[in-house]
GUPAZA-69301 format. One record per residue (C-alpha): x, y, z. Coordinates in pm, 1 decimal. Layout:
BEGIN
{{X; Y; Z}}
...
***
This chain:
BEGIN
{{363.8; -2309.1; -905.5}}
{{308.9; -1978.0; -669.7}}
{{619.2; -1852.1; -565.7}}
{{508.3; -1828.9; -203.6}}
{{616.5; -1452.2; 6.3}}
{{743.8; -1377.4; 339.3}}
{{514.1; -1154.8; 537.6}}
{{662.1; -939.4; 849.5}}
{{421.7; -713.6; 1053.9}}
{{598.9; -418.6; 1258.8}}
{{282.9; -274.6; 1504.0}}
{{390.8; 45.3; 1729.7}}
{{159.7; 262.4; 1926.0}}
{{27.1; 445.8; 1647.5}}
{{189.3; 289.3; 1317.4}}
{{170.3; -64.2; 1162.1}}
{{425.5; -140.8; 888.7}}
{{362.9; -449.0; 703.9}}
{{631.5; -551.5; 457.4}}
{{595.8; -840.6; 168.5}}
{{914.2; -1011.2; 113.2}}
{{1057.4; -1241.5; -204.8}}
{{1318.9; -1437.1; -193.3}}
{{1476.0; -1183.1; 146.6}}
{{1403.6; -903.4; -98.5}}
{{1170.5; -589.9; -6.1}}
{{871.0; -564.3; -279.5}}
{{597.2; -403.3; -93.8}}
{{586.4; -188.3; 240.0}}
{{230.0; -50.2; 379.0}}
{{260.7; 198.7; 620.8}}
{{-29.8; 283.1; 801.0}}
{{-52.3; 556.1; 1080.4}}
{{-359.8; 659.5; 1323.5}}
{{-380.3; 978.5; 1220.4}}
{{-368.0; 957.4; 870.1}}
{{-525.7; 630.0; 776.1}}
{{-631.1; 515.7; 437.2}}
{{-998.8; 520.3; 353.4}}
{{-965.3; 331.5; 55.6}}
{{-1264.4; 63.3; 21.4}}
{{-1443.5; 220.1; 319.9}}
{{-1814.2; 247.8; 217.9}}
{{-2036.7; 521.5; 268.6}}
{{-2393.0; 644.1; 224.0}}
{{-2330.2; 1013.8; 96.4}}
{{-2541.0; 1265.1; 10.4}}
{{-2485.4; 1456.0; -388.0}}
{{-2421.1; 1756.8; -298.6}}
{{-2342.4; 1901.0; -685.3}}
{{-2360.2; 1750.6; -993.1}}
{{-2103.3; 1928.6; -1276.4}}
{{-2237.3; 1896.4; -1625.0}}
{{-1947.1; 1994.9; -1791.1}}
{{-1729.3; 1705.3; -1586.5}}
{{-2030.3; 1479.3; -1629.6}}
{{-1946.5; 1403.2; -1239.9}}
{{-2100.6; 1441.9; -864.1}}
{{-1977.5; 1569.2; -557.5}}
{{-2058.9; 1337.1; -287.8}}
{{-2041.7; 1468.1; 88.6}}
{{-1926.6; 1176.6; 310.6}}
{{-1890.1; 1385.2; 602.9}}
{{-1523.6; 1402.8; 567.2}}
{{-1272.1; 1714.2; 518.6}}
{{-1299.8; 1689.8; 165.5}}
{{-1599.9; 1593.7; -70.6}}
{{-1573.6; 1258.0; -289.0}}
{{-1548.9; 1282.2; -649.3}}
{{-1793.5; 1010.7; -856.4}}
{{-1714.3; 988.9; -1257.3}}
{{-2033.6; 938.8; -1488.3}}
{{-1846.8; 587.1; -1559.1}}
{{-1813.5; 481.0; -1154.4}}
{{-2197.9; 630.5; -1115.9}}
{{-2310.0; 348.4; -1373.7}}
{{-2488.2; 17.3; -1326.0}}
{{-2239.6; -268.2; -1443.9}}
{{-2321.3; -369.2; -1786.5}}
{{-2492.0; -42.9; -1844.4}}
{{-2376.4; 100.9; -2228.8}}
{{-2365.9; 496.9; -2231.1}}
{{-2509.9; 673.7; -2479.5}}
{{-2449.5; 1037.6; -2659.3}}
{{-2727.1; 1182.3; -2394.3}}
{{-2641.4; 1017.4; -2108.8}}
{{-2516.5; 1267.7; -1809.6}}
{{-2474.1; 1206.1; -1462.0}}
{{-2815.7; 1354.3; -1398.2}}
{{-2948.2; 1060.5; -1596.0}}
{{-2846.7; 824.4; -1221.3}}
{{-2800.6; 1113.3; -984.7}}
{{-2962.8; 1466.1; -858.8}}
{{-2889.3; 1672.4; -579.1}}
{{-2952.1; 1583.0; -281.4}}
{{-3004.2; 1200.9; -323.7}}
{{-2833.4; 920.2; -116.5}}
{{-2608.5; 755.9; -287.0}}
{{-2370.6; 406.1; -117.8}}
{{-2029.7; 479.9; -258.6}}
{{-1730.7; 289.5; -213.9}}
{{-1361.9; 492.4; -164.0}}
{{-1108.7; 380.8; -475.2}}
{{-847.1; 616.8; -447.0}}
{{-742.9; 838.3; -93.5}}
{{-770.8; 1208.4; -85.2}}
{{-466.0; 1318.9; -315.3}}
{{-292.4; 1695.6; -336.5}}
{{-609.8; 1895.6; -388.4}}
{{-783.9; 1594.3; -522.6}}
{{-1052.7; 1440.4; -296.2}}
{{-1161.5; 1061.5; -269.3}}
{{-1264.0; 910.2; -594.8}}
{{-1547.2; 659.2; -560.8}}
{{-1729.8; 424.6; -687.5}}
{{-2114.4; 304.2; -681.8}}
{{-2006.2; -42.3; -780.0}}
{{-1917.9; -212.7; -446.2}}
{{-1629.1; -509.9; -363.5}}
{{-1698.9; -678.7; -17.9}}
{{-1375.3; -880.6; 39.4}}
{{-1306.4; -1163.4; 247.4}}
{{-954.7; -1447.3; 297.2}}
{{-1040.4; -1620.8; -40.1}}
{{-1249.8; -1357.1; -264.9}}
{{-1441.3; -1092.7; -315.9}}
{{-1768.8; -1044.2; -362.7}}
{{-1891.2; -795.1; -667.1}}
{{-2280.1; -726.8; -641.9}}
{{-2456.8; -623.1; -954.9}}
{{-2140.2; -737.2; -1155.3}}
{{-2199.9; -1132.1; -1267.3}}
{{-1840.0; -1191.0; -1393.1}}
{{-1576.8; -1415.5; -1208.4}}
{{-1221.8; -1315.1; -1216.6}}
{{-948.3; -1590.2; -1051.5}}
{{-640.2; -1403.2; -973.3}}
{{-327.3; -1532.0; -1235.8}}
{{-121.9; -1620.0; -977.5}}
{{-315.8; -1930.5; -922.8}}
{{-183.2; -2088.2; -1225.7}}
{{-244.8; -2480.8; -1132.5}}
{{-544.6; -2518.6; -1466.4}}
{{-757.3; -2793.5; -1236.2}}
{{-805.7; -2537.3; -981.9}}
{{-876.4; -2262.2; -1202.5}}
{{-1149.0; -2487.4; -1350.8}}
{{-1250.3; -2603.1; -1031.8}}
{{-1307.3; -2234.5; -885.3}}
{{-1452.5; -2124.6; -1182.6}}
{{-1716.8; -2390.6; -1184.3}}
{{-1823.3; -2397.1; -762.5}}
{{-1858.4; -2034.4; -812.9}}
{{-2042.9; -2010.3; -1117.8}}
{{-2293.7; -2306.3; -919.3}}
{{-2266.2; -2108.4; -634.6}}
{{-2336.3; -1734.0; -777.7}}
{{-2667.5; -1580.1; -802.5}}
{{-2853.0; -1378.0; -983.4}}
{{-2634.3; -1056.2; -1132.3}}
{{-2379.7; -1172.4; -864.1}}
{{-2023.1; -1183.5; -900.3}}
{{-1651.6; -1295.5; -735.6}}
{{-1320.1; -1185.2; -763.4}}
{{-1082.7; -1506.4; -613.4}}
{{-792.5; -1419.2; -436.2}}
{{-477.0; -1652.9; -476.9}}
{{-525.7; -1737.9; -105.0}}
{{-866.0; -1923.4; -241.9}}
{{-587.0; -2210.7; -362.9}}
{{-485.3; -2270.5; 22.8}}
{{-835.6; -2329.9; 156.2}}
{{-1093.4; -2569.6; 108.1}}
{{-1389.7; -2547.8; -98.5}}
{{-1586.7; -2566.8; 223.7}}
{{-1440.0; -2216.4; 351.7}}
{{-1514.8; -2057.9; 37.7}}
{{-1886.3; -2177.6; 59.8}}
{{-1880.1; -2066.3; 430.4}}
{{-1662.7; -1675.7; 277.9}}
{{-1954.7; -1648.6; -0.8}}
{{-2235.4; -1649.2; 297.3}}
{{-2085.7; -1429.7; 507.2}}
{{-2002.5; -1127.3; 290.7}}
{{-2377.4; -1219.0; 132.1}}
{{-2510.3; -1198.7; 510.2}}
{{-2246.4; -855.7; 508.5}}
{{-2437.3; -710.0; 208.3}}
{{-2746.2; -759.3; 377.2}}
{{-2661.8; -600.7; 693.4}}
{{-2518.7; -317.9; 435.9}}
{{-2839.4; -245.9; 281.7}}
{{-2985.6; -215.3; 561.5}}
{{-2782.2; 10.1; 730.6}}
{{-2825.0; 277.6; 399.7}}
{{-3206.0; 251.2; 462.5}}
{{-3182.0; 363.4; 804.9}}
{{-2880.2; 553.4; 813.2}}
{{-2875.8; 959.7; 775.5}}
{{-2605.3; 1088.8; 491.4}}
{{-2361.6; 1106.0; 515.8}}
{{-2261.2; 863.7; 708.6}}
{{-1964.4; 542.3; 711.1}}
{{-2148.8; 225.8; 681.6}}
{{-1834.3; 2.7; 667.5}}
{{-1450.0; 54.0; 735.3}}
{{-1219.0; -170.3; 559.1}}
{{-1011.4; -416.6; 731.7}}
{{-745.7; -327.7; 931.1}}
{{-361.2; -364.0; 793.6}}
{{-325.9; -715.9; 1002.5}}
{{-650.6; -883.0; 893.6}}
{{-539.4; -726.6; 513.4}}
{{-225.1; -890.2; 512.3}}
{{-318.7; -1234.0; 610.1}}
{{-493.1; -1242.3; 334.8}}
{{-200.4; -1263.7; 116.5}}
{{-60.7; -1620.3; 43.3}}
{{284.9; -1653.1; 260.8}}
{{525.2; -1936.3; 306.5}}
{{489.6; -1740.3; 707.6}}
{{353.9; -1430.8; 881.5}}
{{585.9; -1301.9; 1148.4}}
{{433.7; -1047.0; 1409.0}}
{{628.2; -855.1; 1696.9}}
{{352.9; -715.5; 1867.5}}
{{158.5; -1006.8; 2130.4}}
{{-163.6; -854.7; 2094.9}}
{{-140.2; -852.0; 1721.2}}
{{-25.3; -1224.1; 1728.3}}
{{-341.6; -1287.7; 1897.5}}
{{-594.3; -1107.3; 1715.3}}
{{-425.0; -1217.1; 1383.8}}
{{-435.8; -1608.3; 1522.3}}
{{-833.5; -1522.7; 1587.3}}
{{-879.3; -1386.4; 1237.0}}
{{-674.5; -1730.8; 1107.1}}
{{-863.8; -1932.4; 1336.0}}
{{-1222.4; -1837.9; 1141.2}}
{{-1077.1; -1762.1; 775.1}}
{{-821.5; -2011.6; 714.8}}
{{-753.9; -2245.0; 1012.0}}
{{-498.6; -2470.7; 840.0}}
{{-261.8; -2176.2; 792.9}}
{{-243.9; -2093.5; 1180.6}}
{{112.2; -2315.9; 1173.7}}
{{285.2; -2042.9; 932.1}}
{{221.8; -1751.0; 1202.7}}
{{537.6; -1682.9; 1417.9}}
{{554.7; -1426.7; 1702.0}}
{{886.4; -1244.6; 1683.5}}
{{1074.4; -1237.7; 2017.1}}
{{1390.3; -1045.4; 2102.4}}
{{1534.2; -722.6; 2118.9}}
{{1634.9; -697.4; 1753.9}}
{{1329.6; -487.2; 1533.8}}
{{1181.3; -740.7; 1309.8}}
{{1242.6; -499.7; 979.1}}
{{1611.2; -449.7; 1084.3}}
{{1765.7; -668.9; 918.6}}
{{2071.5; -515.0; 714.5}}
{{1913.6; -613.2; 342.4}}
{{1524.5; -476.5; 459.7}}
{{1733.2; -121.4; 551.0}}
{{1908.1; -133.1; 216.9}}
{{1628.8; -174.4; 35.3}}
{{1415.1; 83.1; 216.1}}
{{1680.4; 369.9; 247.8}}
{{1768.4; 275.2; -181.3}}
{{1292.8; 315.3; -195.3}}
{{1326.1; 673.5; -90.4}}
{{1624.4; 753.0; -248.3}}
{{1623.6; 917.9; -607.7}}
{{1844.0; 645.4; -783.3}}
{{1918.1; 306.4; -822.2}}
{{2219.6; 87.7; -878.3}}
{{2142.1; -230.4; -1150.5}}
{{2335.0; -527.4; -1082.5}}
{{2518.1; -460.8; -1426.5}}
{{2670.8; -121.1; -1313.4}}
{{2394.5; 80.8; -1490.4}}
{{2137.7; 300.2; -1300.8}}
{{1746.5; 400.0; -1242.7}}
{{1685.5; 741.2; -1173.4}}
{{1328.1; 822.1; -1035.5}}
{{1162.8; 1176.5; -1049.0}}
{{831.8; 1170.7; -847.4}}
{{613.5; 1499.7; -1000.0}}
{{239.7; 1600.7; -975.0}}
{{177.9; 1540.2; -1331.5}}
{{357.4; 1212.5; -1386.2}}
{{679.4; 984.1; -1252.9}}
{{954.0; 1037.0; -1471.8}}
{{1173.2; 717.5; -1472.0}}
{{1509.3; 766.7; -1647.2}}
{{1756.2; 467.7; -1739.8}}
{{2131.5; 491.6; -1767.6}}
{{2435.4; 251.9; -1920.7}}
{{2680.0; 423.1; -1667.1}}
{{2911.6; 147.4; -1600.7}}
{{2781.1; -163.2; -1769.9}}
{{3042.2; -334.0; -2010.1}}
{{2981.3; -698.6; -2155.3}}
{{2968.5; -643.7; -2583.4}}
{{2913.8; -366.4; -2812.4}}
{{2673.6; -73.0; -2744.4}}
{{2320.7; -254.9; -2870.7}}
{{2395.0; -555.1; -2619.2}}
{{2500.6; -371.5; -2334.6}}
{{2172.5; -155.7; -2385.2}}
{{1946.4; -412.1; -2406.8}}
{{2124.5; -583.0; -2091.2}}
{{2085.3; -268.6; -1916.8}}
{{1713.6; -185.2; -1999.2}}
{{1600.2; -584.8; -1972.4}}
{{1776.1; -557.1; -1588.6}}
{{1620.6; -238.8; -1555.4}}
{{1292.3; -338.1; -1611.7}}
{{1260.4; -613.5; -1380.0}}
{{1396.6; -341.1; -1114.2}}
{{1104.5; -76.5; -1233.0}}
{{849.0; -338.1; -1201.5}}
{{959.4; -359.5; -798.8}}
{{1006.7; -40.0; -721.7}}
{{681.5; 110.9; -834.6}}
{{509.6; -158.6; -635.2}}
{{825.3; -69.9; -356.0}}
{{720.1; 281.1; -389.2}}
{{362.7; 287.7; -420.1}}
{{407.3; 492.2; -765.8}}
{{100.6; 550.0; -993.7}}
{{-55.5; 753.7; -1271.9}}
{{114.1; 786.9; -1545.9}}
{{478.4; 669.3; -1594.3}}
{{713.9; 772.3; -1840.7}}
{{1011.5; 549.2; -1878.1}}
{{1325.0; 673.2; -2084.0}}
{{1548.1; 389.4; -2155.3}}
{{1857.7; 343.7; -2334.6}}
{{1825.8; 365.2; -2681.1}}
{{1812.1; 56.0; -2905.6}}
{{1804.7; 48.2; -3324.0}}
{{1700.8; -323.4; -3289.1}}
{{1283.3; -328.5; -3349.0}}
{{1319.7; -669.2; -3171.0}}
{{1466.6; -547.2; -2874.3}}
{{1250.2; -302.7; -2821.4}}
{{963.9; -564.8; -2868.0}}
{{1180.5; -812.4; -2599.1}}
{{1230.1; -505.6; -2372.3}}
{{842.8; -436.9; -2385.0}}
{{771.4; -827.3; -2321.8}}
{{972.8; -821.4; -1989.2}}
{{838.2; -517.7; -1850.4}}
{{468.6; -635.7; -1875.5}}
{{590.5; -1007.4; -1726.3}}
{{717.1; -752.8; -1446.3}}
{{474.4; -620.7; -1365.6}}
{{204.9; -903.2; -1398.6}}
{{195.2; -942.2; -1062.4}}
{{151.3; -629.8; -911.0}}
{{-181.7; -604.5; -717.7}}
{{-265.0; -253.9; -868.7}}
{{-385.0; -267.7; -1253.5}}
{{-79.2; -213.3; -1436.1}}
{{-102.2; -88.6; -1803.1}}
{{190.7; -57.0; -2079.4}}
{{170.3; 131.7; -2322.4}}
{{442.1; 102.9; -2540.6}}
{{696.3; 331.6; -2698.6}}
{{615.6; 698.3; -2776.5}}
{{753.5; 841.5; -3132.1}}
{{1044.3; 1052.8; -2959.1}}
{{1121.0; 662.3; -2789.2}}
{{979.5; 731.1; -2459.7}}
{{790.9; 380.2; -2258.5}}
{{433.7; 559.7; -2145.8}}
{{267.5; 314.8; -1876.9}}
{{-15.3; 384.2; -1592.8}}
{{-64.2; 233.0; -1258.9}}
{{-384.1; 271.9; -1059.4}}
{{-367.1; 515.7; -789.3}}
{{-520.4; 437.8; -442.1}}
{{-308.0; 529.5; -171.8}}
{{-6.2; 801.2; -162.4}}
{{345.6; 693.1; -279.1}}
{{543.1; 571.3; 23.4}}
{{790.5; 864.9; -26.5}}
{{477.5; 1105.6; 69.3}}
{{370.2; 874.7; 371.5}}
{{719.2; 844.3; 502.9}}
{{869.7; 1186.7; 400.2}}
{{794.4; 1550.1; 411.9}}
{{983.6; 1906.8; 256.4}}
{{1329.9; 1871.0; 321.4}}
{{1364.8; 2152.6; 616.1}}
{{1764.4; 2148.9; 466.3}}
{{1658.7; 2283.5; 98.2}}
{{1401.3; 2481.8; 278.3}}
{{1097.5; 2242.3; 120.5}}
{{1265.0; 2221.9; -274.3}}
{{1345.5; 1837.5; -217.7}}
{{1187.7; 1578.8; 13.0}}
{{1341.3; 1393.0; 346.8}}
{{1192.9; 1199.8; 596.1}}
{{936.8; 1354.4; 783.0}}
{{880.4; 1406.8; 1196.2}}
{{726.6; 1135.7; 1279.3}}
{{914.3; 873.0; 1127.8}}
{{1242.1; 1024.2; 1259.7}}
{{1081.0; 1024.1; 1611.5}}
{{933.9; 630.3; 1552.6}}
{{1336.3; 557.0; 1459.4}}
{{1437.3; 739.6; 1746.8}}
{{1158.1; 533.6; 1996.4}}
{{1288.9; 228.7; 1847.7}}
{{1641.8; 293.0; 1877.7}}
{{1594.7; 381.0; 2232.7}}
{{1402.0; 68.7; 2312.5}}
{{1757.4; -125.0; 2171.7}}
{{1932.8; 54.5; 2363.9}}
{{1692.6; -53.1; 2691.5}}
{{1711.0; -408.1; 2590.5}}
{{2079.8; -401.6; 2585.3}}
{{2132.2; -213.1; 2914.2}}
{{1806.5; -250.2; 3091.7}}
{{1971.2; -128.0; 3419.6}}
{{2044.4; 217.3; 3274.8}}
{{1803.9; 537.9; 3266.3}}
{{1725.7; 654.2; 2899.5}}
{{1650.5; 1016.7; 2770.3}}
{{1672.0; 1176.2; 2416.4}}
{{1813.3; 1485.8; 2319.2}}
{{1653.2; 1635.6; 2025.9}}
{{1557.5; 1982.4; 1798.1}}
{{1216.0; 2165.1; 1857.9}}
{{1069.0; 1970.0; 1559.6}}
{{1091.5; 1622.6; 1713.4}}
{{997.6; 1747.5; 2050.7}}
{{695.5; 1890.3; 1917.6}}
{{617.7; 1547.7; 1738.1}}
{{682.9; 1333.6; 2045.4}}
{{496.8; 1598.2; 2280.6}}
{{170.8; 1579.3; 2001.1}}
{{69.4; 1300.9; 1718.3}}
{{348.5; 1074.0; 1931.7}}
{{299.7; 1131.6; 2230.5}}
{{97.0; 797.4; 2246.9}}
{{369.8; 608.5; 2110.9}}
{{619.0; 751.9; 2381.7}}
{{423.1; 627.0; 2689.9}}
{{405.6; 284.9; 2536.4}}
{{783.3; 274.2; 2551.1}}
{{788.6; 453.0; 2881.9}}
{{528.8; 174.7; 2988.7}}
{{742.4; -86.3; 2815.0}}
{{1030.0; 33.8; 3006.7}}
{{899.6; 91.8; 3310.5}}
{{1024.8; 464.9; 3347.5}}
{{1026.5; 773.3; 3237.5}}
{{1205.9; 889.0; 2910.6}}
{{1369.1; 1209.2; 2933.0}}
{{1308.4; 1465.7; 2690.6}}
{{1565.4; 1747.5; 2634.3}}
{{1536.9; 2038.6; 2424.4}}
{{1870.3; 2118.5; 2225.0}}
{{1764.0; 2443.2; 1992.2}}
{{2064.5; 2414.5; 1803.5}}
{{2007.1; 2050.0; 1748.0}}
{{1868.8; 1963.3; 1327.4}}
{{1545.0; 1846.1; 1275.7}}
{{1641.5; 1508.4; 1164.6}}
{{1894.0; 1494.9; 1467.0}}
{{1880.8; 1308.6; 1828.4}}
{{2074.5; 1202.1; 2069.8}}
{{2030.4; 881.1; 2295.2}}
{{2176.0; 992.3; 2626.5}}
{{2236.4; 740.4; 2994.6}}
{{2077.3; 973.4; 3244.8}}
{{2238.0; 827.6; 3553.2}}
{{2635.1; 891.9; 3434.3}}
{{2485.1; 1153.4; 3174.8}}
{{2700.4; 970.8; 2890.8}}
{{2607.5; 992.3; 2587.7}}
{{2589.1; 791.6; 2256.6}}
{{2525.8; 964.0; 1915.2}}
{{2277.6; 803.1; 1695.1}}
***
């Protein structure tokens, strides 16, 4: 039986945060800003611009800052075996067209990695052209609907056509799958078409926004605080899965809908370096270029002799792992140093409960296994930046050696915490005293997000200078009485 989530949806002029909840616990947070959107599984016709022999890979020119990178295996037909010969100028030459889909965002000095082998996705699946299998996600684990799915779709798939089901296909009927499967068919269509009249390089389809991608996650409810993204997410419910309208809630009142004490927690402990176990052990995470270095310790745990309280410590701490990578948006390659056990069987129980972890991570997950110096070596696919990187910037305290939060989300705190304080004492006038680096934020890539709260309010917010003031400082002040409240 699916262990059904809790979806909340935070919209402000500029930024969407949409959290995934289990059992009141944070497991996944997607931040997505205006400015710096992800392009992962936009689709584009590009143009080669160089093909590298030595890489066996193409530079594709989307018309974006940065070129996209295509690997010899993403530039192959599915079900295409390579050979000793083969090269990348065996599919590609300069100056061809080429429809590419985005994988993984720009990253460091990295650009997009893409793919020719497309994924058109709908409420209940996905649609792989060119790729024939059918894939039903595990989480549907009822076996008469697996069989079910699996035989409508083979019946319904055609030639060197493929689906990936989603979990929300076990919530719908087999009517709006039929009705999902001719609509992204009618999408591919209108795809093709587009490439053969298009000029390169040019975006032929942006992926779904972050509402329409989070309802199609399977939730016990979906709670929005924004009106007009209540609306257009009961529109997008209304076509794709009617009989789920019911579990939509509009959140009403002056309290943020991610401010709940335990969501905070569970944030502020996601950007933090360490983490307490339940036991009185820890989880100390090192985010690098070249890899995340994950490092276990007993610290306080007690409860037997030293092989039982290790395994106790690394079984609780890899149940934590498996959240907090998925928390924290970490990929590539993981190393995981946990406490050291002489048992073989523990280690094989330890390496058993990681992988039932992390089995339900949306991201392809691999692990490894133990290293000879006793080091776990795992990898997790990489398509958007960590959440640290989103949220955070150089620490302007250590003078860039460490990380903090960055501009922006101190100034969307500061908005929010300002529109409390209107709520509570509507009657009063509101201004913020802050440090040049917040002012600059609010007066540039915010400043779109202040007049909605100046709108909201239905005045002006005040904003003072204070040079002396920290960058990750403000100060909610009561214009009329010029009283002030520290925050």
């Amino acid at each position: 039986m699916i262990k059904e989530d809790e979806i909340l949806i935070e919209v402000r002029p500029g930024r969407t945060r949409t959290a995934l909840l289990r059992e009141g616990r944070l497991i996944e947070l997607i931040v997505e800003d205006e400015h710096c959107r992800s392009l992962v599984g936009n689709i584009y016709l590009g143009r080669v611009e160089k093909v590298i022999g030595s890489l066996n890979a193409a530079f594709i020119d989307l018309g974006l800052d940065r070129s996209g990178f295509l690997a010899l295996a993403e530039a192959r037909p599915v079900g295409t075996k390579g050979s000793t010969n083969e090269t990348m100028s065996s599919y590609l030459c300069e100056g061809d067209k080429v429809v590419v889909q985005i994988l993984r965002d720009a990253f460091e000095d990295k650009g997009p990695k893409l793919t020719t082998r497309l994924a058109l996705g709908s409420g209940s699946l996905v649609l792989t052209p060119g790729d024939p299998a059918i894939r039903i996600s595990k989480r549907i684990d009822d076996p008469q609907r697996r069989n079910r799915l699996q035989t409508m779709l083979a019946e319904l798939a055609g030639p060197d056509e493929g689906f990936v089901v989603r979990t929300a296909a076990q919530e719908v009927s087999d009517d709006v799958i039929a009705r999902d499967i001719a609509d992204l068919r009618e999408n591919l269509l209108t795809l093709q078409a587009a490439a053969e009249t298009s000029t390169a390089p040019a975006l032929l389809q942006a992926e779904a926004d972050a509402i329409t991608r989070a309802l199609r996650q399977t939730a016990s409810r979906v709670v929005v605080d924004d009106t007009a993204a209540y609306l257009k997410a009961r529109a997008v419910l209304e076509i794709q899965a009617p009989d789920q309208l019911q579990r939509l809630i509009l959140h009403q009142g002056g309290k943020p809908l991610l401010g709940e004490e335990q969501l905070i927690e569970d944030l502020e402990q996601a950007l933090s370096g360490d983490v307490l176990l339940p036991s009185g052990g820890s989880i100390i995470f090192s985010e690098t270029p070249a890899l995340i270095a994950i490092d276990v310790n007993v610290a306080g745990t007690t409860g037997g002799g030293r092989e039982q309280v290790a395994l106790k410590t690394n079984l609780e701490a890899a149940c934590e792992i498996a959240r907090q990578i998925r928390l924290r948006n970490l990929s590539g390659l993981l190393v995981i140093d946990f406490v050291s056990m002489k048992n073989k069987n523990n280690g094989s129980r330890l390496l058993d409960a990681l992988r039932a972890a992390v089995a339900a991570d949306p991201q392809q997950v691999f692990v490894g296994g133990f290293t000879r110096f006793g080091l776990l070596e795992m990898t997790r696919k990489r398509a958007r930046p960590s959440l640290a990187r989103i949220l955070g910037g150089p620490c302007p305290l250590c003078g860039g050696s460490g990380n903090g939060l960055s501009p922006e989300t101190i100034a969307y705190d500061a908005l929010d915490r300002l529109a409390q304080e209107a709520a509570w004492q509507p009657s009063r006038g509101l201004g913020l005293i802050v440090g040049q680096r917040l002012a600059d934020t609010l007066a540039g890539s915010l400043k779109s997000a202040l007049r909605a709260v100046e709108e909201r309010l239905g005045r002006k917010v005040e904003i003072t200078l204070e040079a002396k003031r920290g960058d990750a400082e403000f100060e909610i002040v009561r214009t009329p009485q010029n009283t002030q409240e520290q925050s």
